[in-house]
Every structure is written in structure tokens, then in C-alpha cells.
C-alpha positions as CSV (number, residue, x, y, z in Angstrom):
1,X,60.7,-107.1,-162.0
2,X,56.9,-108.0,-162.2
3,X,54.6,-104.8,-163.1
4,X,53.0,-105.7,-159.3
5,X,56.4,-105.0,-158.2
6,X,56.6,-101.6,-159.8
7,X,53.5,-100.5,-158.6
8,X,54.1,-101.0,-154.7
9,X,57.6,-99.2,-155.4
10,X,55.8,-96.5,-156.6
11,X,52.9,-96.3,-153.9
12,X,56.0,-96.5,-151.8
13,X,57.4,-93.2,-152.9
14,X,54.7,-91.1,-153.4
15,X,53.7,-92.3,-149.6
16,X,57.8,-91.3,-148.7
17,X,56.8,-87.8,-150.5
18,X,54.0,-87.3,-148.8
19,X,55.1,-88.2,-145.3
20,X,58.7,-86.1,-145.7
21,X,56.7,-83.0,-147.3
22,X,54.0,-83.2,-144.3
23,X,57.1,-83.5,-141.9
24,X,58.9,-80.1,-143.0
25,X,55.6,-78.2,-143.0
26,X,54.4,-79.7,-139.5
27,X,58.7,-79.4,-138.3
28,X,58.2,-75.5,-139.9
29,X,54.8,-75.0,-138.3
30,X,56.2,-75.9,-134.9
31,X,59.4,-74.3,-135.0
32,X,57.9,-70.7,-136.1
33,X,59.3,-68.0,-138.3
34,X,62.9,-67.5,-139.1
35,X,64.8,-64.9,-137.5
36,X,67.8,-63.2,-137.2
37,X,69.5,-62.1,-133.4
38,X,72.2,-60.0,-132.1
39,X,73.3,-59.7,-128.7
40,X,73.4,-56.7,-127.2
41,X,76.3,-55.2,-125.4
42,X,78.2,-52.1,-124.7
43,X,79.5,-49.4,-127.5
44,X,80.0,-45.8,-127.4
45,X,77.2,-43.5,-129.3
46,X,77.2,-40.3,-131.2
47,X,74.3,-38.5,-131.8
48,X,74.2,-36.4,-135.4
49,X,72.2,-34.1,-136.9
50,X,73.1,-33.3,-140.5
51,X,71.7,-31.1,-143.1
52,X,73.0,-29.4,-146.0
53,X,74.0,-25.9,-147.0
54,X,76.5,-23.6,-148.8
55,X,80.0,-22.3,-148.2
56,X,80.1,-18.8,-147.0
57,X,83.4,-16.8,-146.1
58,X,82.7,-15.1,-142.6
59,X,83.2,-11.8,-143.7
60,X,82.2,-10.3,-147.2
61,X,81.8,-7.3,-148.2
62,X,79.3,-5.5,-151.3
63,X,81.0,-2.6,-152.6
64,X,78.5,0.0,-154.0
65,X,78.9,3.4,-155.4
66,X,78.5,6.5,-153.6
67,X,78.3,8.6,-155.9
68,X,77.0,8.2,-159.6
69,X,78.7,8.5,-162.6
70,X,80.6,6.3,-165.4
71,X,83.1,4.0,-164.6
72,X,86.4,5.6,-166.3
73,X,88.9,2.9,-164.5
74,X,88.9,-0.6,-163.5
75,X,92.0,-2.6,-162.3
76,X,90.7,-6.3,-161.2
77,X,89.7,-9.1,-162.4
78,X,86.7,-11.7,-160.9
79,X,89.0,-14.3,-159.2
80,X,91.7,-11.6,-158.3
81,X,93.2,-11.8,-154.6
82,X,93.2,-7.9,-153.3
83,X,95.4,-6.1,-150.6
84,X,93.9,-3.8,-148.1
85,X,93.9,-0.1,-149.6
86,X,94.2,-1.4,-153.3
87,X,92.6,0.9,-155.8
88,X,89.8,-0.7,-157.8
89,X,88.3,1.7,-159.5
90,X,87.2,5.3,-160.7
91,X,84.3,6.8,-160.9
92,X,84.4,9.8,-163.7
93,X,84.9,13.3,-161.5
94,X,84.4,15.8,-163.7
95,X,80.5,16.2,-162.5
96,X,81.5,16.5,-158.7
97,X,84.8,18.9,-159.8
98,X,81.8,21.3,-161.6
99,X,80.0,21.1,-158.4
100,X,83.2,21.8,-156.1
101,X,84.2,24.5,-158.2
102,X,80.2,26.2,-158.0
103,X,80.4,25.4,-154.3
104,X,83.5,27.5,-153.4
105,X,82.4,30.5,-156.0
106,X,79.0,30.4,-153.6
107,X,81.0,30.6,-150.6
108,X,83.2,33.3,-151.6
109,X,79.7,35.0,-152.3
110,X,78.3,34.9,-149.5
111,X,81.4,35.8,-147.6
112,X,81.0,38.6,-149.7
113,X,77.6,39.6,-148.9
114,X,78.4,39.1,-145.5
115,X,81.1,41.8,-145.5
116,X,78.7,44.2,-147.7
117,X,75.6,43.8,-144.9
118,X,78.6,44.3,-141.6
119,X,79.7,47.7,-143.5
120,X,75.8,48.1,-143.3
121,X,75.6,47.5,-139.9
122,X,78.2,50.0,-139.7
123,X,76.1,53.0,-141.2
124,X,73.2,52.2,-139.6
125,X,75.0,53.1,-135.8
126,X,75.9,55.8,-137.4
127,X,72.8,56.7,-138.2
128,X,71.2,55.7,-134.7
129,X,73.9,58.0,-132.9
130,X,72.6,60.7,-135.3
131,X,69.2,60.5,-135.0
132,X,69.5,60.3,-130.8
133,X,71.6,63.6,-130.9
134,X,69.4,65.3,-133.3
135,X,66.2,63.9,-130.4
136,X,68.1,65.2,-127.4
137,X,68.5,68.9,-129.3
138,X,65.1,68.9,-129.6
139,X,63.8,68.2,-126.1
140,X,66.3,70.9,-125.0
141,X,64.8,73.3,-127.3
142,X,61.2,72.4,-126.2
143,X,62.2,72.3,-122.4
144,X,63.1,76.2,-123.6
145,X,60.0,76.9,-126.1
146,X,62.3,77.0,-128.8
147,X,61.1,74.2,-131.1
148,X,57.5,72.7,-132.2
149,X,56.2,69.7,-130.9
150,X,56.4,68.7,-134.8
151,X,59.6,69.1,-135.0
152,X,60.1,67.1,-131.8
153,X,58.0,64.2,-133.3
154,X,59.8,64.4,-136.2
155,X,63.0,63.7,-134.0
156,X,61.9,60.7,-132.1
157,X,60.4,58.9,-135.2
158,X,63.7,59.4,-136.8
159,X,65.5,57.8,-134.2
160,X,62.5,54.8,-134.0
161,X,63.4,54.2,-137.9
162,X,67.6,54.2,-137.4
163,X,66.8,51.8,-134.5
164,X,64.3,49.2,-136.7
165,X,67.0,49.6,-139.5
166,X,69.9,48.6,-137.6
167,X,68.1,45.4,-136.5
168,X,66.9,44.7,-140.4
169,X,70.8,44.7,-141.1
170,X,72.2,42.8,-137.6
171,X,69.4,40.0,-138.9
172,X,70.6,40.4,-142.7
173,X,74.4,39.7,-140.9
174,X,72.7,36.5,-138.9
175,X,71.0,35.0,-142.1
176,X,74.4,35.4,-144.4
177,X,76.2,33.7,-141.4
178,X,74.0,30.8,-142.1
179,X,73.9,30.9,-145.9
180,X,78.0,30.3,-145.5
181,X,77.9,27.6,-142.9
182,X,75.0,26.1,-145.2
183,X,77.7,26.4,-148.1
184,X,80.4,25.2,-146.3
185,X,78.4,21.9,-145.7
186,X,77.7,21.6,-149.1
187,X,80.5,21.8,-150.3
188,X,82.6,19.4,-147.8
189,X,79.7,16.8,-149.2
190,X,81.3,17.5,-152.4
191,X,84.9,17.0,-151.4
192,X,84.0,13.9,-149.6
193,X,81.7,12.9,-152.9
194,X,85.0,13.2,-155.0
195,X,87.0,11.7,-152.4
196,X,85.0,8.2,-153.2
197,X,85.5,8.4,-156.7
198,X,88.0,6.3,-156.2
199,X,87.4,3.4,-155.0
200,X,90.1,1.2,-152.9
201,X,89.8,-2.6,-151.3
202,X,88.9,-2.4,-147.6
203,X,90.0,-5.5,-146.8
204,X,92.5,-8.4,-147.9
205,X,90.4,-10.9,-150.1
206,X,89.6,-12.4,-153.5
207,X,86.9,-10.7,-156.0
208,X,84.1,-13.1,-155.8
209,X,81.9,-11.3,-158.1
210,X,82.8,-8.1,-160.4
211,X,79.3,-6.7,-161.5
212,X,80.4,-3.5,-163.6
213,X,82.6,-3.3,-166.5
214,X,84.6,-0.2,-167.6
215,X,82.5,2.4,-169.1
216,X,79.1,1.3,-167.6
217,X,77.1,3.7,-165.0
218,X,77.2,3.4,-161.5
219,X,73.6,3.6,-159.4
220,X,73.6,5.2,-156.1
221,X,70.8,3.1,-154.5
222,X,67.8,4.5,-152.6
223,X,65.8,4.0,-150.1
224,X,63.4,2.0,-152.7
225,X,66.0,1.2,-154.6
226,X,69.0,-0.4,-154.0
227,X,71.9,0.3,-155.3
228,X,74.5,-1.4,-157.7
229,X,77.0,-3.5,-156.2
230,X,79.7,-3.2,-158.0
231,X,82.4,-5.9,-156.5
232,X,82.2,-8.3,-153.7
233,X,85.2,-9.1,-151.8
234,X,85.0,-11.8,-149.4
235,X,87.8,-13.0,-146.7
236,X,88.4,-16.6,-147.5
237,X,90.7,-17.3,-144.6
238,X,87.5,-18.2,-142.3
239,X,84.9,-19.9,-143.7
240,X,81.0,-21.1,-142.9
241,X,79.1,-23.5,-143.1
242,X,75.6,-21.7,-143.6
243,X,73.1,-25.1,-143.4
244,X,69.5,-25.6,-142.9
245,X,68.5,-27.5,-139.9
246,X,65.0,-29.3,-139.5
247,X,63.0,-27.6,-137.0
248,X,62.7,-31.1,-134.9
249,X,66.6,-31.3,-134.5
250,X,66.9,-27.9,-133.6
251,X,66.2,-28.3,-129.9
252,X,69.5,-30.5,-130.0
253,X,72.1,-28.5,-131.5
254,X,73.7,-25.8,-129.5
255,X,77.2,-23.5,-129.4
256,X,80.2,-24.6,-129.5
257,X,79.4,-28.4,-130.8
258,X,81.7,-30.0,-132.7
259,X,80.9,-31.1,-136.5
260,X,82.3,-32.4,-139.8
261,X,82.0,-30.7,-142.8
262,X,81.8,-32.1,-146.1
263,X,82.3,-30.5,-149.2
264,X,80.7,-31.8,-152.6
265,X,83.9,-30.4,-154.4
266,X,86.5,-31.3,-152.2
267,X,85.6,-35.1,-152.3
268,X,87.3,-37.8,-149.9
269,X,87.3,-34.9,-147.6
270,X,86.5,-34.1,-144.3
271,X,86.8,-30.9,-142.7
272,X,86.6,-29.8,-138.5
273,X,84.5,-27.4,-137.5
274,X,81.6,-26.0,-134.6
275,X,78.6,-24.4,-134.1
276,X,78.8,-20.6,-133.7
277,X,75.0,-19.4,-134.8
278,X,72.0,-20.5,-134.2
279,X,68.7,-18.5,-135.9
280,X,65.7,-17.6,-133.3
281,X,63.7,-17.1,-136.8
282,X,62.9,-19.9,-139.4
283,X,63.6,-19.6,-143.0
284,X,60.9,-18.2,-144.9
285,X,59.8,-21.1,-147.4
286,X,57.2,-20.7,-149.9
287,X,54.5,-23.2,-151.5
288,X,56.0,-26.2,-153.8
289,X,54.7,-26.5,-157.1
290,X,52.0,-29.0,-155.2
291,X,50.9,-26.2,-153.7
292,X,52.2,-27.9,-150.3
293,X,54.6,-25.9,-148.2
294,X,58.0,-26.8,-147.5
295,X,59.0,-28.1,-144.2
296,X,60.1,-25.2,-141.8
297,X,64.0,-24.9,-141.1
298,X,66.9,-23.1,-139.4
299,X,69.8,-21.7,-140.1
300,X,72.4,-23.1,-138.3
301,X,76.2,-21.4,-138.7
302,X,79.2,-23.7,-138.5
303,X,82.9,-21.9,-138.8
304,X,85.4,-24.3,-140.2
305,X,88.5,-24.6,-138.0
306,X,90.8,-26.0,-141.1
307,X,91.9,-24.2,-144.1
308,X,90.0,-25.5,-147.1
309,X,92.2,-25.3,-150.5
310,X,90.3,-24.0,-153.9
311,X,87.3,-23.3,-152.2
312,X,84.8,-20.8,-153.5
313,X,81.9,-19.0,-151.8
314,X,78.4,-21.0,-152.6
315,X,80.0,-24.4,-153.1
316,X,77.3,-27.3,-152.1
317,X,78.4,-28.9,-148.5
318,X,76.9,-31.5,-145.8
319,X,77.4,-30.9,-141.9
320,X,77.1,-33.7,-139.4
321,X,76.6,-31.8,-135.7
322,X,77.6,-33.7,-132.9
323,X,74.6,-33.0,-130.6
324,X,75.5,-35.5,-127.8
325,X,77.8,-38.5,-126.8
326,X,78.0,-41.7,-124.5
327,X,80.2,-44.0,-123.8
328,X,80.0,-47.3,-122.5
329,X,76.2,-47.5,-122.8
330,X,74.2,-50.9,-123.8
331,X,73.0,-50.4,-127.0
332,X,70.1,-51.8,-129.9
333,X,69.9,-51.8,-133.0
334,X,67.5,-49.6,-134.4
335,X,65.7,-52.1,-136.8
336,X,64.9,-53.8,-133.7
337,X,62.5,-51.2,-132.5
338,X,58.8,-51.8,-132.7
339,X,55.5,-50.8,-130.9
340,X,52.7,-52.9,-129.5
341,X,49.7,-52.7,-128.2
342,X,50.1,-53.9,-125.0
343,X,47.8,-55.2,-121.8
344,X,48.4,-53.2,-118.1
345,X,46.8,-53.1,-115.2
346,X,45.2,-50.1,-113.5
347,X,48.5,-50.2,-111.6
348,X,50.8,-50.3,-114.1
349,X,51.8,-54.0,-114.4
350,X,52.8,-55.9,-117.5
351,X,50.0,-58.7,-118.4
352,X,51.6,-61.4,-120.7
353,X,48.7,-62.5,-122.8
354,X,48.6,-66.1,-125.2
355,X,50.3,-65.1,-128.9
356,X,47.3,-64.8,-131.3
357,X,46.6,-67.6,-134.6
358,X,49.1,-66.3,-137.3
359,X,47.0,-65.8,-140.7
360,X,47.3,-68.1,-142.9
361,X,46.8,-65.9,-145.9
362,X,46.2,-61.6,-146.4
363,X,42.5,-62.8,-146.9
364,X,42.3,-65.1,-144.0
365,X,40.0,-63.0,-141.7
366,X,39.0,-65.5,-138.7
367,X,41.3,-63.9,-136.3
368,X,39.3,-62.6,-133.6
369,X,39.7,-59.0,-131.7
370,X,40.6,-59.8,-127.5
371,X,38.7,-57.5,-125.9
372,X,40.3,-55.6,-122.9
373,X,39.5,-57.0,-119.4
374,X,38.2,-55.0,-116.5
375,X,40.4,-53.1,-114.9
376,X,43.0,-53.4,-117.6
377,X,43.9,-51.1,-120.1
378,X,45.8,-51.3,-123.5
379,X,48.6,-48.8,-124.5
380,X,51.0,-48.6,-127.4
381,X,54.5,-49.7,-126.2
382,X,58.0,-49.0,-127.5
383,X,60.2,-52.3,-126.9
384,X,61.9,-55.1,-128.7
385,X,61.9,-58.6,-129.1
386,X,64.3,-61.3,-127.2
387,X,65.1,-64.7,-128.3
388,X,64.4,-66.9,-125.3
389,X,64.0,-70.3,-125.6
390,X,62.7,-71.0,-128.9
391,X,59.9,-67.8,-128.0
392,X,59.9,-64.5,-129.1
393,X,59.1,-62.0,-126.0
394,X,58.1,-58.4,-125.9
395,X,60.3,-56.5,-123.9
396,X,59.5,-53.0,-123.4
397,X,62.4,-50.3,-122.8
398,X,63.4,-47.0,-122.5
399,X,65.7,-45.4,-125.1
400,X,67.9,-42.4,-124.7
401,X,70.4,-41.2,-127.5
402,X,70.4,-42.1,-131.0
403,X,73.1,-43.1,-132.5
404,X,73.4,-43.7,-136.7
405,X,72.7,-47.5,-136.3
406,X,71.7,-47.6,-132.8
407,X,69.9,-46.5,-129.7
408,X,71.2,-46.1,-126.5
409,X,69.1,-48.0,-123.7
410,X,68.7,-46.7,-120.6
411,X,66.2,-49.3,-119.2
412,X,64.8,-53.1,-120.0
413,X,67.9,-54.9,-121.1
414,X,71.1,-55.5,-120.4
415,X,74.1,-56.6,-121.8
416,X,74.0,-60.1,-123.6
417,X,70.5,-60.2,-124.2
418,X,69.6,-62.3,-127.4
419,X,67.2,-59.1,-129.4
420,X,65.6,-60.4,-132.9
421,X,66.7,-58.0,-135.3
422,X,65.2,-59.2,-138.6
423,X,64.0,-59.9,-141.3
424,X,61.9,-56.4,-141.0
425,X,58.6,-58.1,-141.9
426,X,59.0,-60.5,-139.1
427,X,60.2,-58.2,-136.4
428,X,56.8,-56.5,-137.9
429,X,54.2,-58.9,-137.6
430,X,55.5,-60.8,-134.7
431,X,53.4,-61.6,-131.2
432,X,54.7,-61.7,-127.7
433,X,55.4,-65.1,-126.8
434,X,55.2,-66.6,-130.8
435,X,57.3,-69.5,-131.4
436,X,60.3,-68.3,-133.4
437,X,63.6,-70.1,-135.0
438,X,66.7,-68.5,-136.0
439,X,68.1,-68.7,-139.3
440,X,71.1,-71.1,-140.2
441,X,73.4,-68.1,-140.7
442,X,72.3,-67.1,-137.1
443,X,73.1,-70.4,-135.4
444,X,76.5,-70.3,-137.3
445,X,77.3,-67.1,-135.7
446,X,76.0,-68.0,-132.1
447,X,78.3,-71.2,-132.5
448,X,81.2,-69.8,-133.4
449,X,80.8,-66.6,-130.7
450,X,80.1,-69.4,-128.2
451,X,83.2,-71.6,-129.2
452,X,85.4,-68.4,-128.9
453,X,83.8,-67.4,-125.6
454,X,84.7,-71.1,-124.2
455,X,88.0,-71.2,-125.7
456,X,89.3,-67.5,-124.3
């Protein structure tokens, strides 16, 4: 082969090169960006709200000391299931049986006294009759002439004194009355005082928490100062799901849904359940360590309906409320949501406008803004975009629930309707009306749904 002959070969293939490299960018440049499609059709929806919270029995109860002294007894155990009526523990008594004992000595005291000021009462009637017989002498005598007017003074200020006496001692009979009904209450606060010394379950339950140890003092809280609690016995046949719901969900979630409950110890697990509280008030959050606050939330209560083995109160859990359901409804995928800015008319209408240059590069800045027409006016649009002949086409809906992976649709397409769901960039960036070509993987799929359609 002469050297003349190599070189037109090669001319030959670089030209080949050239002309097959110019064809796949111009073939690419026509066709447009690759995407991917899905037709849309009919599925049933659920609508969730989860959050997380902690496990909570329904009914627990703090068992604090009414009395203070030493603990002299203690017969459970943290982790210890409990009968109704099952003695816990003592509180020493010797304190309160000193103060009984002082309590009934004052009563039989007073009962006393009150015997001591009747016999007083007693004389002083005595008295009184006395000093009015020992008066009416004397005004007989001084109707007569037979007496002095002193002695006739004397008489009736006798009779003023018995009279002031005997209501000094019926008083002194009234205030020892109330001493003893005064030590009578005292001391029934005593008896009842020693009565709770010892200390029984008041429920069927396990011992969640055991705060006090044989020998150790029991508080008796204030009104400043609470108290210590010595056990905590909870009920674990009914338990809660105590979660925090995101103020924007709460709107959805109502009594008596339905949910599943999902317990970070009980893996592999999932456990029935329903809404049965609802807070009116949010959680109080406080400032990160940003100094931002925390978003605001709300407790939301859901009762398990299942028994849940090994559980313990506080263990980590996830809830997924069912807020809403529909069946049968046409359906899109949620990636293939977007807004635009599109062009209406003072009356409403839809204009189509021409698909704008594509950039050829981040810097490439010669696109130009399209100004709004008269009488038009431009509003941000929630739609998607269909596949239709080779085009990709804005097609504005209206979307009702929202499923995990999809949106119900309650207007703008229908069944069978070609929607570009990806790649997320191009679903992005694209224009109404851009040329568009779906991806080999897409075309694969379309062929084989088609030759299945065809052949049922």
C-alpha cells in the first residue's frame, strides 16, 4: 500500500469521526433530554402521620408517704409484679404511737375539766336561787320599813354577781366542749396517720421504679416541696403510645383513628392500636444549643389494642396514624410534582407559550426574561409533566390525599396518562412543550406493557 494510500484512508476516518460524532450530538440535540415515564392509573391511598414517642402504661400510680419517718420494712423488689392490697412497706410508728398515746391522755383531760366546770355550773344555780331569795326578803322587809335601802342594794348586787357567774361557768362548759371536739380531731389524724404506716399496693401491677431502701427517711412533700415517691406501680395490661405530633399534622389526626405502633425493642413487630387523646396545648420546648427553638408539637395519645410481651414503661416507639383513606383514586407519583410559573389570562385561561433556549452551560447567561403581556398574568402552578409525542407538557392538577409514594388526583389527569417522573434534575429544569426522549429502560418497559396489553 502506497503512503498516498494511507493517507486518504486516514482523512477518510477522521472525516467518518467527525461526521458520526456531529450526528449523535445533532440526533441528541433534536431528540431532547432523557426521561423516565409511568402511567398513571388507579390504587388505593393511605394517608400517615408518624412521629415518635415513649411507652406509657395507662394507669400508673406514685406512691408517696404520708407520714414521715424511717423505713423499718420493705418487701419488693423493682421488677416485682404486685397484687391489689399487698403490703409494701412500713413506716417506723413509734413517733405517731407517742402522739396517739398524748392525744387520748388530753382528751381524757379535758373530759375531765369539762365535768369539774358542769359541777360548777351546779353551785353557781345554787348560788343564784340564794341570792334571789335573800332579794325577795329584802323588798318585803322594805315594803314594811324593816330593812335599809343598803341592805336592799346589797341584796340585788348579790344576785347581779351569782347571775354574771353562772354565765362565766355555762361559757367555761361551752369552751371545754370545743377543746374535746378539737382533741378528738386530733387525735383521729393520728389514728388515720398510723393507719398509713403501712403501706399496701392499690392496684395489680409491676414495680417500675423502687426509690427508697430500707432504713432511709420518708419526706412528706409540701406545698413547695414535693414529696418522695417512694414506688411507682404501673398497670401494664393497657398500654400508650405517648408521641409528639408536628403542629402541621395535627389538623389531620383525630379520635378513634387507627395506627400501628412500632416498638424499637420489640423489632419485626407491629402492634394495632388508635387514637384516644389529643392535647389542646403544645409541648413546651426550649432553645437548642443554637439558640434556635425547637419546632412546636403535640401530644397525641394512642392505646395499644394488643398485648405487648417484655415491654417496659419508657421504651423508644414510632406511630403511623391513619389520618385518611381512598380507594380507587387515580394516583401520581410524588417526584413528579413541580411548580411553574405559568401565563393566564384575566379570565383564567391557560396560555401555552414557545419552551425557552436551554443553557448551554451554568455560566451561559443569554437567556432572556419574557415579559408578561397585557392583560395576562403569571402565577406559580402546581402540575406535572406528560409525555406526548416526543414533547414534554405542563399539566396543572389538583391534588387531594397524600399517600407515602403518591398523591391522590382529584383533577387534570386521568387514568393512562404517560407523567415524566425523572431523573429529578430533569423533571426540575424542564419547559412546557421541550422536546424530550425517554430512556432505553423506559421504552423497554412501554414495549413490554404494550405487548401484554395486546396479547390479553
Amino acid at each position: 500500500m502506497t503512503t498516498r494510500t494511507k493517507i486518504v484512508i486516514g482523512v477518510l476516518v477522521v472525516l467518518i469521526g467527525a461526521a458520526v460524532v456531529g450526528a449523535n450530538i445533532y440526533y441528541q440535540r433534536d431528540r431532547g433530554v432523557q426521561v423516565a415515564t409511568e402511567a398513571i392509573r388507579s390504587r388505593d391511598l393511605e394517608a400517615i402521620v408518624s412521629a415518635s414517642g415513649k411507652i406509657q402504661p395507662k394507669r400508673q400510680v406514685n406512691i408517696s408517704a404520708n407520714t414521715m419517718g424511717k423505713v423499718t420494712r420493705l418487701a419488693v423488689e423493682e421488677g416485682q409484679r404486685v397484687k391489689a392490697g399487698q403490703f409494701l412497706l412500713e413506716i417506723d410508728p413509734r413517733s405517731l404511737s407517742g402522739q396517739l398515746e398524748r392525744g387520748e391522755a388530753s382528751i381524757a383531760a379535758a373530759q375531765s375539766g369539762l365535768a369539774q366546770g358542769r359541777t360548777a355550773v351546779e353551785s353557781a344555780n345554787i348560788n343564784l336561787d340564794l341570792a334571789k331569795q335573800n332579794l325577795k326578803r329584802q323588798q318585803e322587809l322594805w315594803k314594811d320599813g324593816l330593812t335599809t335601802k343598803e341592805s336592799l342594794e346589797r341584796s340585788q348586787n348579790e344576785l347581779a354577781a351569782r347571775e354574771a357567774d353562772l354565765r362565766a361557768r355555762e361559757q367555761e362548759i361551752k369552751t371545754r366542749e370545743q377543746q374535746i371536739k378539737q382533741e378528738v380531731a386530733g387525735l383521729a389524724t393520728t389514728k388515720y396517720n398510723l393507719s398509713q404506716v403501712i403501706i399496701s399496693s392499690p392496684m395489680d401491677g409491676l414495680v417500675t421504679r423502687r426509690n427508697i431502701e430500707e432504713g432511709e427517711t420518708a419526706v412528706v412533700g409540701t406545698m413547695n416541696n414535693a414529696g418522695t415517691v417512694l414506688l411507682t406501680i404501673a398497670d401494664m395490661s393497657v398500654l400508650e403510645a405517648e408521641i409528639e405530633v408536628d403542629e402541621t399534622d395535627i389538623p389531620n389526626v383525630s379520635l378513634g383513628q387507627v395506627a400501628k405502633v412500632k416498638i424499637d425493642a420489640v423489632p419485626d413487630r407491629e402492634f394495632k392500636g388508635h387514637v384516644t387523646e389529643i392535647a389542646n396545648s403544645p409541648i413546651q420546648t426550649s432553645t437548642n444549643s443554637t439558640g434556635q427553638r425547637q419546632a412546636t408539637t403535640f401530644k397525641v395519645v394512642v392505646t395499644i389494642d394488643e398485648q405487648v410481651p417484655d415491654v417496659r414503661p419508657g421504651f423508644t416507639c414510632t406511630a403511623e396514624i391513619t389520618t385518611a383513606t381512598r380507594k380507587g383514586v387515580v394516583s401520581v407519583p410524588i417526584q413528579a410534582l413541580t411548580v411553574r410559573d405559568l401565563l393566564y389570562t384575566n379570565a383564567g385561561q391557560l396560555v401555552r407559550e414557545p419552551p425557552p433556549r436551554r443553557k448551554r452551560s451554568a455560566d451561559d447567561s443569554t437567556a432572556t426574561r419574557i415579559e408578561t403581556p397585557e392583560g395576562h398574568t403569571r402565577k406559580e402552578t402546581e402540575g406535572v409533566f406528560l409525555y406526548h409525542d416526543g414533547k414534554a407538557v405542563f399539566t396543572p392538577l389538583k391534588t387531594g390525599v397524600a399517600g407515602e409514594q403518591y398523591f391522590e388526583v382529584t383533577d387534570g389527569l386521568k387514568a393512562g396518562d404517560q407523567v415524566i417522573t425523572g431523573p429529578f434534575a430533569s423533571v426540575r429544569e424542564l419547559a412546557d412543550g421541550e422536546g424530550v426522549r425517554l430512556q432505553q429502560n423506559n421504552n423497554s418497559r412501554a414495549s413490554r406493557a404494550s405487548r401484554a396489553t395486546t396479547t390479553q
